[in-house]
VEXDREN-2710 file (C-alpha; in Angstrom, 1 decimal):
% VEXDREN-2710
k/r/px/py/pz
1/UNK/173.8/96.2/155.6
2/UNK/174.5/96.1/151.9
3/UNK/176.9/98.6/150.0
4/UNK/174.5/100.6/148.8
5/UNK/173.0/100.8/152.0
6/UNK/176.4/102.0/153.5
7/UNK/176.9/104.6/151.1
8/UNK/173.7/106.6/152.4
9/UNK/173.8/106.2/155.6
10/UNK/173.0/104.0/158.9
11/UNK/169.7/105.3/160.4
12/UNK/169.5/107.8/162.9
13/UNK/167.0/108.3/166.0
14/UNK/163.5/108.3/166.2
15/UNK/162.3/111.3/164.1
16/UNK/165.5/111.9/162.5
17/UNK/165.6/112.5/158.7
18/UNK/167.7/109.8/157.3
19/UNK/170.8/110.7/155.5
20/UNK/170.3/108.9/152.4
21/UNK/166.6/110.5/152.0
22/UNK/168.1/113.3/150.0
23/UNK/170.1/110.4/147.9
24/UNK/167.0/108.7/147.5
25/UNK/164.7/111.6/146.6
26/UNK/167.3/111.9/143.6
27/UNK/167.9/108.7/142.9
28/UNK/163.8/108.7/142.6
29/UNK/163.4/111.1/141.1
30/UNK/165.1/109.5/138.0
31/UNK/162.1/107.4/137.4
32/UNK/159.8/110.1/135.9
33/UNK/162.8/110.5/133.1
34/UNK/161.3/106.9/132.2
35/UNK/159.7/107.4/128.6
36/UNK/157.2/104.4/129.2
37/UNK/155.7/102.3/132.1
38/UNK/158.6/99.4/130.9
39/UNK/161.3/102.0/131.4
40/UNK/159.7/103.3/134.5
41/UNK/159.8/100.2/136.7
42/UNK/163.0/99.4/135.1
43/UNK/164.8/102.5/136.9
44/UNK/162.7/101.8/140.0
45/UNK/164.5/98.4/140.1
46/UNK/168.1/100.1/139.5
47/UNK/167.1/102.1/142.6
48/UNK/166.3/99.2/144.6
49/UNK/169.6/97.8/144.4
50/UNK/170.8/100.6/145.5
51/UNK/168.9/101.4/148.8
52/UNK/170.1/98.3/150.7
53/UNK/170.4/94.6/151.0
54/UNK/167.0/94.5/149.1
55/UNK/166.8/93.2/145.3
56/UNK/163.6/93.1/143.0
57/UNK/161.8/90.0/142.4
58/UNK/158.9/90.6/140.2
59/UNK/156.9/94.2/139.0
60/UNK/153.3/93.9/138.4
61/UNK/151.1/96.3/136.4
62/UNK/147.4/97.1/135.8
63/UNK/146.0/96.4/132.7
64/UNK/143.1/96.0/131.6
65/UNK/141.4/95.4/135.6
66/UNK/144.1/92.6/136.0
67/UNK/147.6/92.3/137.4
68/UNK/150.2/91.6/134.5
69/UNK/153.9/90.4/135.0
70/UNK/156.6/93.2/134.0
71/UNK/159.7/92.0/132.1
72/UNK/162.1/93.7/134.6
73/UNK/165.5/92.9/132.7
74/UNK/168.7/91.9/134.3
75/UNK/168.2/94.4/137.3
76/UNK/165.9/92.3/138.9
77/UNK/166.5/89.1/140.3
78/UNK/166.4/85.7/138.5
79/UNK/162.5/86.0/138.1
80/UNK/162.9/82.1/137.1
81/UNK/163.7/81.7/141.1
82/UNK/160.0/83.2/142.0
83/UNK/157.6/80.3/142.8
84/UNK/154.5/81.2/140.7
85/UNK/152.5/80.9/143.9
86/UNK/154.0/84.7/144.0
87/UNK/151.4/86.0/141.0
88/UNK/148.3/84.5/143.4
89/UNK/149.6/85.8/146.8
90/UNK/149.8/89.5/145.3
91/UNK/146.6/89.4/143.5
92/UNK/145.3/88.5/147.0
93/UNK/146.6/91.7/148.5
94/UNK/144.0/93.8/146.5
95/UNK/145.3/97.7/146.8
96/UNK/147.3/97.1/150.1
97/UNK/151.5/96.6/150.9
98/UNK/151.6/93.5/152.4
99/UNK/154.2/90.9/152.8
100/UNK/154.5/87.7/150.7
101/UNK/156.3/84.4/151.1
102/UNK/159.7/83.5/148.9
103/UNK/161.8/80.2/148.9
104/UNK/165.0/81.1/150.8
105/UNK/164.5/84.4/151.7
106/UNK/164.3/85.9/155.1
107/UNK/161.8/88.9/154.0
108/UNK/159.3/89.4/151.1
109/UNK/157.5/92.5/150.6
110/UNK/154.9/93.8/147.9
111/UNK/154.9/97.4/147.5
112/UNK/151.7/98.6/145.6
113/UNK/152.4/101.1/143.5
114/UNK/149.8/104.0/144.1
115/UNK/148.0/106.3/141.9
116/UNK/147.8/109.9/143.3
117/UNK/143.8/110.9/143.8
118/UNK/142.8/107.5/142.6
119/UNK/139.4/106.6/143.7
120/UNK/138.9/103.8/146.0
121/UNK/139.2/100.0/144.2
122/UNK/141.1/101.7/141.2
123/UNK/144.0/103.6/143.5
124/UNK/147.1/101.0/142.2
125/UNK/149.1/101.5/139.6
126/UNK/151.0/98.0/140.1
127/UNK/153.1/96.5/142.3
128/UNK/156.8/96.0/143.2
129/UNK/158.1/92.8/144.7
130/UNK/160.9/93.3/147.0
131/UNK/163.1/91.1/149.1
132/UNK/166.0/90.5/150.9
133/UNK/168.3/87.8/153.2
134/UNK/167.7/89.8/156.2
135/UNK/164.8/91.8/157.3
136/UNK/165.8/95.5/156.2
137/UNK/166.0/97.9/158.8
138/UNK/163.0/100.8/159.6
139/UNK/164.2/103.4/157.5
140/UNK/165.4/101.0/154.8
141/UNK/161.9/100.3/154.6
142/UNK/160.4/103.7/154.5
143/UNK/162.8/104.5/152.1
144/UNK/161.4/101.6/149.8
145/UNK/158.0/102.9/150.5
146/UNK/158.5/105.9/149.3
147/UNK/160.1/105.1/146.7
148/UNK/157.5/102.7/145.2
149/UNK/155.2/106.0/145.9
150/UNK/157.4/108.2/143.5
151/UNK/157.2/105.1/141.2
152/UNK/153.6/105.1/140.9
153/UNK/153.3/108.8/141.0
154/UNK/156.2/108.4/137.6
155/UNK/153.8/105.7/136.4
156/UNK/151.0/108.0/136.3
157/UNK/152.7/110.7/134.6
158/UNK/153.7/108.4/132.1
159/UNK/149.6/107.3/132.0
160/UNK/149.1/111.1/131.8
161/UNK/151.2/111.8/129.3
162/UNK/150.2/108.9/127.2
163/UNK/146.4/109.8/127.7
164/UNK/148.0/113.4/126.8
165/UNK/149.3/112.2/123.0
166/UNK/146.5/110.3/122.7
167/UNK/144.1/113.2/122.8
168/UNK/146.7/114.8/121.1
169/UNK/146.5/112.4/118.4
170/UNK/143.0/112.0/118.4
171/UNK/142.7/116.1/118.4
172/UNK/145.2/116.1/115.1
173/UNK/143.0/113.1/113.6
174/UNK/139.8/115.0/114.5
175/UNK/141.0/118.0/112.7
176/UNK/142.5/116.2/109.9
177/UNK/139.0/114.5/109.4
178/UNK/137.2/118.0/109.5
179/UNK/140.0/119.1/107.3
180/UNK/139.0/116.3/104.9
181/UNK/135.3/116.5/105.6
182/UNK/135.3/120.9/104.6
183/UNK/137.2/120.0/101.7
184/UNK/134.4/117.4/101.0
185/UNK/131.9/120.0/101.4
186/UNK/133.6/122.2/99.2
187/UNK/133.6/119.6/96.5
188/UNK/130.6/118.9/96.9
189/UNK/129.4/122.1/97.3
190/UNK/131.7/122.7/93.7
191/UNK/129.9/119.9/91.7
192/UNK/126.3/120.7/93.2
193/UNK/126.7/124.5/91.6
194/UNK/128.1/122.7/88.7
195/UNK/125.1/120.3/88.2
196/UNK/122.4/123.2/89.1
197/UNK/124.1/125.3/86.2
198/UNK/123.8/122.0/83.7
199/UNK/120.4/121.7/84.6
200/UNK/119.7/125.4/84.2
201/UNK/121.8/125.2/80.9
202/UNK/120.1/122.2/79.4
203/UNK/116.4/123.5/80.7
204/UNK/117.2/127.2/78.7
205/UNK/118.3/125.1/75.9
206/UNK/114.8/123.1/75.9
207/UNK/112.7/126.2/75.6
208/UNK/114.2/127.5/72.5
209/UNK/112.5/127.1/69.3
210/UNK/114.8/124.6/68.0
211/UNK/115.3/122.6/71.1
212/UNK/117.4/119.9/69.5
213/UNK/119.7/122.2/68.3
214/UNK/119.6/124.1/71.0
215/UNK/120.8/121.3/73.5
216/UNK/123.3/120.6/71.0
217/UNK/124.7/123.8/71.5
218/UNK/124.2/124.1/75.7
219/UNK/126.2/120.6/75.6
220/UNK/129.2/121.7/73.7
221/UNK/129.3/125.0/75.5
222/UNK/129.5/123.0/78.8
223/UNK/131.8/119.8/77.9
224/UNK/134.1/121.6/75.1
225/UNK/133.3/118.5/72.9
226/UNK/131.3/118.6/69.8
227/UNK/128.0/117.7/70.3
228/UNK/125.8/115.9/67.9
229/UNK/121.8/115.0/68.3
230/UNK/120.5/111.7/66.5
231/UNK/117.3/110.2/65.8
232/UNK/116.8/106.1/66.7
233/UNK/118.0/105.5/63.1
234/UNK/121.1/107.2/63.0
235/UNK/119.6/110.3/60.8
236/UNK/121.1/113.8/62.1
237/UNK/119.1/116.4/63.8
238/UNK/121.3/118.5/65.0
239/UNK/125.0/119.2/64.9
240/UNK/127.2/121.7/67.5
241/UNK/131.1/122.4/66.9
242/UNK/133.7/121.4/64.7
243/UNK/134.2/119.2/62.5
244/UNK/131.1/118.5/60.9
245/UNK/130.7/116.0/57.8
246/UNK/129.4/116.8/54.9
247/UNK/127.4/114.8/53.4
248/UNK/127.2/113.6/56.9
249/UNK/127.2/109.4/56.8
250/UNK/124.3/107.2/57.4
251/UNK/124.8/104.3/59.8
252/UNK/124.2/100.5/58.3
253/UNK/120.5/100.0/59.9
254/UNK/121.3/96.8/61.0
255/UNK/124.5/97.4/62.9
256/UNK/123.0/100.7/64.1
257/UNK/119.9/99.2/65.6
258/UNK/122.3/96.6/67.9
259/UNK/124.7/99.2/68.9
260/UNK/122.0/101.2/70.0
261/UNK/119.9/98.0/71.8
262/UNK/123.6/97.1/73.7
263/UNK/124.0/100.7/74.8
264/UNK/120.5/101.3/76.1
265/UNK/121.5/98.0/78.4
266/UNK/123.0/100.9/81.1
267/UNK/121.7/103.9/82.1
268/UNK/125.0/106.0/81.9
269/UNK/126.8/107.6/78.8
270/UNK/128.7/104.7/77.1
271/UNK/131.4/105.1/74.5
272/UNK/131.0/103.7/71.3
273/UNK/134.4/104.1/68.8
274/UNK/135.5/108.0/69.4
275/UNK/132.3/108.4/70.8
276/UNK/130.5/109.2/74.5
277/UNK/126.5/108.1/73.6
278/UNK/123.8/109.0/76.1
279/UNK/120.4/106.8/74.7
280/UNK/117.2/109.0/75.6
281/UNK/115.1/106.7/76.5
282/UNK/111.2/107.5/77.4
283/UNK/109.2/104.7/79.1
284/UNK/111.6/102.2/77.9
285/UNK/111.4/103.1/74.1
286/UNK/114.9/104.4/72.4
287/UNK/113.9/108.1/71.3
288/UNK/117.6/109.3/69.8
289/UNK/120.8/110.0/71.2
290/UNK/122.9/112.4/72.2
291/UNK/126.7/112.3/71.7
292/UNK/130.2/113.9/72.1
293/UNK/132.8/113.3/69.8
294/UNK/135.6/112.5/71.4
295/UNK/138.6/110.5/69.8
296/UNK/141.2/111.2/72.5
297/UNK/138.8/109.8/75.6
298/UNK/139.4/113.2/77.4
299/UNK/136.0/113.2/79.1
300/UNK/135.9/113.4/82.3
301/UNK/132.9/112.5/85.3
302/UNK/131.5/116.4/84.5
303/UNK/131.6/115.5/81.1
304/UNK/129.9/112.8/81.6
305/UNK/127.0/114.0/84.1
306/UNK/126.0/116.6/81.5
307/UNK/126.1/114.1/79.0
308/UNK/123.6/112.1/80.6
309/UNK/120.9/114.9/81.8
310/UNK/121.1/116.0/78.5
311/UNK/120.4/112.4/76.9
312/UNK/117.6/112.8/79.8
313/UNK/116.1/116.3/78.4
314/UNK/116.7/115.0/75.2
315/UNK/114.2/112.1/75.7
316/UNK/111.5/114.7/77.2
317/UNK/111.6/116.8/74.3
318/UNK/111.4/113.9/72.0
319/UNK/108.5/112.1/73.7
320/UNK/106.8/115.4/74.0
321/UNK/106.8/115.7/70.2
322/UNK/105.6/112.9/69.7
323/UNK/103.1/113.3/72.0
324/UNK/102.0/116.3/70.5
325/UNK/102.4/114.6/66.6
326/UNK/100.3/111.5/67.9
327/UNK/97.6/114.2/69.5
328/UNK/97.4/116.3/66.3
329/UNK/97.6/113.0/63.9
330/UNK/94.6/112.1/66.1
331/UNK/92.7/115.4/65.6
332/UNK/93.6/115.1/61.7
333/UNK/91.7/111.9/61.5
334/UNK/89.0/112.6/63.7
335/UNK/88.4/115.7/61.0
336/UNK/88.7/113.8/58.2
337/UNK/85.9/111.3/59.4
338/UNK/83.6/113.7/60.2
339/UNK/84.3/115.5/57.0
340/UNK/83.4/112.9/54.9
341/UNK/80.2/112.4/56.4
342/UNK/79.7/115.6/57.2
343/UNK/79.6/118.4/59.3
344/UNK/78.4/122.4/59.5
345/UNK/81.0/124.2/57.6
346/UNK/81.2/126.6/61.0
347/UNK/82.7/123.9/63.4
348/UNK/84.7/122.5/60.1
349/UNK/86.6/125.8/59.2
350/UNK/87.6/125.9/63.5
351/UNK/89.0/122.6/63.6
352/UNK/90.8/122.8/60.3
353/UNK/92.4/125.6/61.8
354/UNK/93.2/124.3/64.9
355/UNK/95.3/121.8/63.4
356/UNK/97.3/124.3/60.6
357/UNK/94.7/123.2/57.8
358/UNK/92.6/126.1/55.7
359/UNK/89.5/124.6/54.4
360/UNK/88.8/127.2/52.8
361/UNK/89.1/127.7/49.2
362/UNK/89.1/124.1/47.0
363/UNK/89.7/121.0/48.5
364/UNK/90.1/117.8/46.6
365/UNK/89.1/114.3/48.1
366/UNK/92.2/111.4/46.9
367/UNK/91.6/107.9/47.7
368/UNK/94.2/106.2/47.5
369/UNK/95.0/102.1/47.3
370/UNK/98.1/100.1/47.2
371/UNK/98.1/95.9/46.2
372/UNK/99.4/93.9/49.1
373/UNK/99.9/97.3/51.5
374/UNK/97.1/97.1/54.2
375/UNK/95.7/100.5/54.8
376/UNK/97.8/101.0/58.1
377/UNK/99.0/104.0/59.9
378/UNK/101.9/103.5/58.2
379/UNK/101.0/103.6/54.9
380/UNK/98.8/106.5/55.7
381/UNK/101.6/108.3/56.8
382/UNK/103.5/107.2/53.4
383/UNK/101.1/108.8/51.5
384/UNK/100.3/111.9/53.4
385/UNK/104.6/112.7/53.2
386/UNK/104.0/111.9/49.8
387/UNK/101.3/114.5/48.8
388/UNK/102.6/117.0/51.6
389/UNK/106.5/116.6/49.3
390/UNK/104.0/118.3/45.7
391/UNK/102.1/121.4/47.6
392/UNK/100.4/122.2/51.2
393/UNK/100.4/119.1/53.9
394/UNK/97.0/117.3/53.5
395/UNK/94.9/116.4/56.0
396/UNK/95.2/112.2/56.0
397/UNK/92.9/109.2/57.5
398/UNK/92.4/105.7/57.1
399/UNK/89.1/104.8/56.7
400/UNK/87.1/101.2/54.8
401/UNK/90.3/99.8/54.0
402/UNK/92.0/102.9/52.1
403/UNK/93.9/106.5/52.7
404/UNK/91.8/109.1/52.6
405/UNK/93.5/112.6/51.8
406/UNK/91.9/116.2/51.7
407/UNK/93.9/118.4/49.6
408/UNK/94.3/122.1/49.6
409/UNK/94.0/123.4/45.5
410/UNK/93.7/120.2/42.5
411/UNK/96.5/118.0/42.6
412/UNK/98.2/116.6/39.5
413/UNK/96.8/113.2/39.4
414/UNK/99.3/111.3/37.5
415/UNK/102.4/112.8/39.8
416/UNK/100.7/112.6/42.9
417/UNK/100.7/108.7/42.3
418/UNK/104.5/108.8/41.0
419/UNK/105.4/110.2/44.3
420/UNK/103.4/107.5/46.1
421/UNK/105.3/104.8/44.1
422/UNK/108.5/106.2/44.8
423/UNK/107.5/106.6/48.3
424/UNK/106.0/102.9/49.0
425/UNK/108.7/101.2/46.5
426/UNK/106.1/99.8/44.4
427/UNK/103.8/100.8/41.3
428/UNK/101.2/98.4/42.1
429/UNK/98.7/100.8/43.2
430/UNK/96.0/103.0/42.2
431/UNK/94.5/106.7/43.4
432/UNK/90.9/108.1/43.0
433/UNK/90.4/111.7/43.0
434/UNK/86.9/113.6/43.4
435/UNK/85.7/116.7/42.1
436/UNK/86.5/120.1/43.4
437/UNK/84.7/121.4/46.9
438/UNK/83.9/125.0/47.6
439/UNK/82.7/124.1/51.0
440/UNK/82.9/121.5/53.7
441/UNK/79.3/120.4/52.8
442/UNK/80.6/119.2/49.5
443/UNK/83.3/117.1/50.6
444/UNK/80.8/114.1/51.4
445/UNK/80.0/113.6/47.8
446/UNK/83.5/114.5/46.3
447/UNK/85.0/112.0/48.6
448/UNK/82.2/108.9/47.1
449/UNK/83.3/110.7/43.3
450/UNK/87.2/109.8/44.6
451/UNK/86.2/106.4/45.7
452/UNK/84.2/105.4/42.5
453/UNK/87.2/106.7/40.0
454/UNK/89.5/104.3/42.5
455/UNK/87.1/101.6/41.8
456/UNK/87.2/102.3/38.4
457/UNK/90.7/102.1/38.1
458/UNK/91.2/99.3/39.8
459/UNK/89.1/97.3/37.6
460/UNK/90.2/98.3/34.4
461/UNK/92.4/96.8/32.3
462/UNK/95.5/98.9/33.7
463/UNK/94.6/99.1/37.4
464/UNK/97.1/100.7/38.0
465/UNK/97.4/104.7/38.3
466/UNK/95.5/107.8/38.6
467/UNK/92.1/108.4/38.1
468/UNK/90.0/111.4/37.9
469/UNK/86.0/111.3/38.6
470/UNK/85.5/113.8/36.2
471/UNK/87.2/111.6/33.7
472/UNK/85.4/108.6/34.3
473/UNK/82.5/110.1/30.9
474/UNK/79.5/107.4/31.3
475/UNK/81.3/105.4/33.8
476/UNK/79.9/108.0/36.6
477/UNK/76.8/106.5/36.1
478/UNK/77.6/102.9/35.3
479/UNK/78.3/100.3/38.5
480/UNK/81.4/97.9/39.1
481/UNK/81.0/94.6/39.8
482/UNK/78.0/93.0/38.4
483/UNK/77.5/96.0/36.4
484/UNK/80.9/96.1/35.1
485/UNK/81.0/92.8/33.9
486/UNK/77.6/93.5/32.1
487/UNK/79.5/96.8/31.1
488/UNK/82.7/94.6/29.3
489/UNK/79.8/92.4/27.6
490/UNK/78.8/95.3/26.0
491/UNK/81.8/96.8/24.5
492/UNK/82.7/92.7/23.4
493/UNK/79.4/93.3/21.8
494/UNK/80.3/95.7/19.9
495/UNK/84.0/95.6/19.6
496/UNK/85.1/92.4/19.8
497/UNK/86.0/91.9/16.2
498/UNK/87.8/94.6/16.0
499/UNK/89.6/94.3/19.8
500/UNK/90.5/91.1/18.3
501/UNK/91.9/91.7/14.7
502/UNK/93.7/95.0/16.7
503/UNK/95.9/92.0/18.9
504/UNK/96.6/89.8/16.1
505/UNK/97.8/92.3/13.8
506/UNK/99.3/95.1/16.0
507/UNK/96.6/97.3/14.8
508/UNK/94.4/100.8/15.8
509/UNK/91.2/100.1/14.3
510/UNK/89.6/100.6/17.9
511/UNK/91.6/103.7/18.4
512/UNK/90.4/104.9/15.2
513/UNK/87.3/104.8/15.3
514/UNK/87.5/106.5/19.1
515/UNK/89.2/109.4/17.8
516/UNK/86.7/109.6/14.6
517/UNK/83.5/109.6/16.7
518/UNK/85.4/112.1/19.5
519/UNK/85.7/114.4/16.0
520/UNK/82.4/114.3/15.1
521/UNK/82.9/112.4/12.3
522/UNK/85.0/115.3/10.5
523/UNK/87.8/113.2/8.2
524/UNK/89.8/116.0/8.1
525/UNK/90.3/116.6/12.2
526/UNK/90.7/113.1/12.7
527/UNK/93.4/112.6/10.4
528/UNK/94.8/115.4/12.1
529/UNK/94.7/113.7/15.4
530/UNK/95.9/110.7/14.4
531/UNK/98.6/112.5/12.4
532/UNK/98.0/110.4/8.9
533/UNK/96.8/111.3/5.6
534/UNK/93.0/111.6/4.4
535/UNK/93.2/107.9/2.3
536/UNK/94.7/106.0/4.7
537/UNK/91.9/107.1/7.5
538/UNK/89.2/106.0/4.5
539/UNK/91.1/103.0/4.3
540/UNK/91.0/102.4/8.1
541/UNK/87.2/102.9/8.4
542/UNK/86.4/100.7/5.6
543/UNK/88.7/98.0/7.2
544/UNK/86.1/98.9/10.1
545/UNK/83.1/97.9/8.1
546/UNK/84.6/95.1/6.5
547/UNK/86.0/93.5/10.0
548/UNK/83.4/94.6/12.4
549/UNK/80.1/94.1/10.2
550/UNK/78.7/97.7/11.1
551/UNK/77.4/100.4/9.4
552/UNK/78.8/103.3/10.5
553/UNK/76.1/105.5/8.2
554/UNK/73.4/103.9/11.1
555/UNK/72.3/106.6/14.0
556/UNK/71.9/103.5/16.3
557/UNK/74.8/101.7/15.2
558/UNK/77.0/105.1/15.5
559/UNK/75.6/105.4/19.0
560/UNK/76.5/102.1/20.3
561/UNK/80.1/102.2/18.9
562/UNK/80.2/105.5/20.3
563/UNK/79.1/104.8/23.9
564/UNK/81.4/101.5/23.5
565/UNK/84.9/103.4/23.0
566/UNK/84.0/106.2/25.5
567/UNK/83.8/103.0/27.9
568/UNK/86.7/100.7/26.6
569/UNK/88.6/104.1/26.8
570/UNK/87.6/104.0/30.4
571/UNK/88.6/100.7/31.2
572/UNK/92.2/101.6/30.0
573/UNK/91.9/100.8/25.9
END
């Protein structure tokens, strides 16, 4: 018997207690000190050598259904030494002891390594290889036996325990996720009160009177930034916070218009210089923007979310007014046609109303038309700001090629056209304007007196201007066209000479003889008129006979010179 085996004991009789049990139960009991499975089977393999004549040859644990080699370290025997037939014979055991065969070795035993209250086909825990020169003795091997039980009972503990800071683990990570997911929730929960109160903010801001301003307002309250509202073309509508300009700058159009086209390209705010834009968009058409000024690039994702609902309520409101514009422009025109060819003044006074227009009282018919400007919404629109900029806003229409205006009280002709001009750039255009209208009945014919003085005009010699039926003396009943031409062959007739002599020589014989015939006759209030003395008007009317070939003492002659510079007087002499 080996050393080790000496120092416990020899074995005693049938059913006597060994005396190296007790050695063996503490020697044993070392192995559930072992931290892991490695550590485990290494102090079962110290306690092998220690038992007897008996030395380790291989360990063997389960993992993962199959049977894997454990590095035993230099407590076990030269594992080199073990035939590899060894891993095969021990897989064949299955969960049984059993003995094995080893090159130069008188005994070779596997002892499985047992899991306490395992279930049948799952009981082993591993195995240890044991073996020795001689066959060890009854109790030696009872002792080994045991021992390999207390080995797999420490293996399982160690399994336990492992399984045991696993949950552990698990449990911690478990809680650390719901940890993480609460304080989620609560963030989420944070920002979803956040966003309700924008939206409430922004939707109190839209049902003020001044909307625009209004949201300008809700949005600095809620970002801290100053907040400015835009239309498409860069023109302020409304400004909230500090640091206003004044005059506040207009944007070069054509730089303006890309800026805007490259931010529209995303649907979130985008900064442009030391601004945040939001582009409210409606149905893929650029409304305006909405903006925070903001140099320093302080704004944050809350900042920005408001930003962006607001750019969204912002395009609402603005496609709403224009909804509402395009309706009433609409309802405008619709009156205006049926005013001009009339209506029952009952249904005319309810629909004027319904669109902010009092027909009651005068009215003036304008007709209004512009050389090389086709009579589009556009210019109608011109025109109507026009008129709307020198007393109440008109009703407007487009209708045979022209703008059609009804206007409350008489307009001043002459002005109404200068503010036209200056509104359409050019000069090159020319306004009719109809006699007054107590009622909607009368508007029919004033509206045909407006279109015959725009005629008018625009076939005299100065086509240019404002024209007023009721200025138009014998051209009310005289025609264009045909007629007109007929018309300028008469007042040839009769003037010609004198039309002529007045270019060549820088003359006034024409004007003259207007002003003499628009005086009756009287030398005295024509001279007046004309603002020179009694001799040289005798002078001037002799020059008249002489030049012209008429005799001014003739009633028929005097008529026909009369009727002659009423018209050339029409046609812009």
């Amino acid at each position: 018997m080996s050393t080790a085996a000496g120092r416990t004991g020899a074995p005693g009789p049938p059913g006597h207690r060994p005396s190296r049990l007790p050695g063996l139960m503490a020697l044993s009991s070392a192995v559930f000190d072992g931290r892991d499975v490695y550590e485990v089977m290494r102090l079962a393999v110290a306690c092998v050598a220690r038992l007897g004549p008996c030395r380790t040859e291989a360990g063997y644990l389960l993992a993962g259904g199959r049977l894997v080699r454990c590095p035993l370290g230099s407590c076990a025997g030269d594992s080199s030494a073990v035939s590899r037939t060894l891993d095969g014979q021990v897989a064949e055991l299955g969960d049984r002891d059993g003995a094995v065969r080893l090159p130069d070795r008188a005994w070779a035993w596997a002892f499985v390594l047992p899991e306490p209250g395992g279930r049948a086909g799952s009981r082993r825990a591993g195995y240890l290889v044991v073996s020795a020169s001689r066959r060890p003795s009854h109790d030696e091997i009872t002792l080994l036996g045991l021992l390999a039980r207390q080995t797999g009972a420490a293996l399982t503990g160690v399994a336990a325990r492992r399984r045991e800071r696993e949950c552990a683990a698990e449990l911690d990570r478990v809680r650390g996720e719901a940890s993480a997911a609460r304080a989620r929730l609560a963030a989420v929960e944070s920002e979803l009160r956040y966003q309700r109160s924008v939206h409430d903010a922004l939707g109190g801001a839209m049902a003020t009177e001044d909307a625009e301003a209004g949201l300008a307002r809700t949005v600095c309250l809620l970002t801290g930034f100053p907040a400015v509202v835009e239309d498409r073309f860069g023109n302020l509508r409304a400004w909230a916070g500090p640091g206003r300009p004044d005059p506040y700058p207009r944007p070069d159009p054509a730089r303006h218009e890309a800026t805007i086209l490259d931010a529209a390209r995303t649907a979130h705010p985008v900064r442009l210089g030391d601004r945040l834009v939001s582009v409210a968009r409606h149905r893929g058409e650029i409304l305006g923007t909405v903006s925070l000024i903001d140099p320093g690039m302080n704004a944050g994702e809350r900042e920005r979310f408001a930003l962006g609902h607001a750019g969204e309520a912002l395009a609402l409101e603005m496609a709403h007014l224009r909804s509402l514009a395009e309706t009433e422009l609409r309802l405008r025109r619709e009156l205006v046609d049926d005013l001009i060819t009339g209506t029952d003044d009952e249904s005319a006074f309810a629909r004027s109303a319904a669109v902010g227009h009092d027909l009651h009282g005068a009215q003036y018919l304008v007709a209004v038309g512009w050389t090389e400007r086709p009579a589009d919404d556009a210019f109608v629109h011109a025109v109507a700001v026009a008129a709307a900029g020198l007393g109440p806003r008109p009703l407007a229409a487009r209708r045979s090629g022209r703008a059609v205006l009804v206007v409350q009280g008489r307009p001043e002709g002459d002005e109404l056209y200068r503010a036209v001009a200056r509104k359409l750039g050019s000069r090159a255009g020319a306004i009719g304007l109809g006699s007054r209208c107590d009622s909607p009945s009368d508007i029919p014919r004033s509206y045909q007196e407006a279109l015959r003085a725009l005629e008018v005009r625009q076939c005299s010699r100065v086509p240019h201007g404002a024209t007023w039926f009721d200025d138009l003396g014998l051209y009310r009943i005289i025609g264009t066209g045909e007629d007109r031409r007929e018309t300028e062959g008469y007042v040839r007739e009769w003037l010609g000479p004198l039309l002529d002599y007045d270019r060549a020589h820088r003359t006034d014989l024409v004007s003259t003889l207007s002003h003499y015939f628009e005086a009756g006759g009287n030398y005295d209030s024509t001279a007046a008129t004309l603002g020179i003395h009694r001799s040289t008007l005798r002078y001037r009317l002799q020059r008249l006979r002489e030049i012209g070939g008429h005799d001014l003492g003739d009633v028929e002659t005097r008529l026909n010179l009369h009727v002659a510079t009423r018209v050339w007087k029409v046609l812009g002499g």
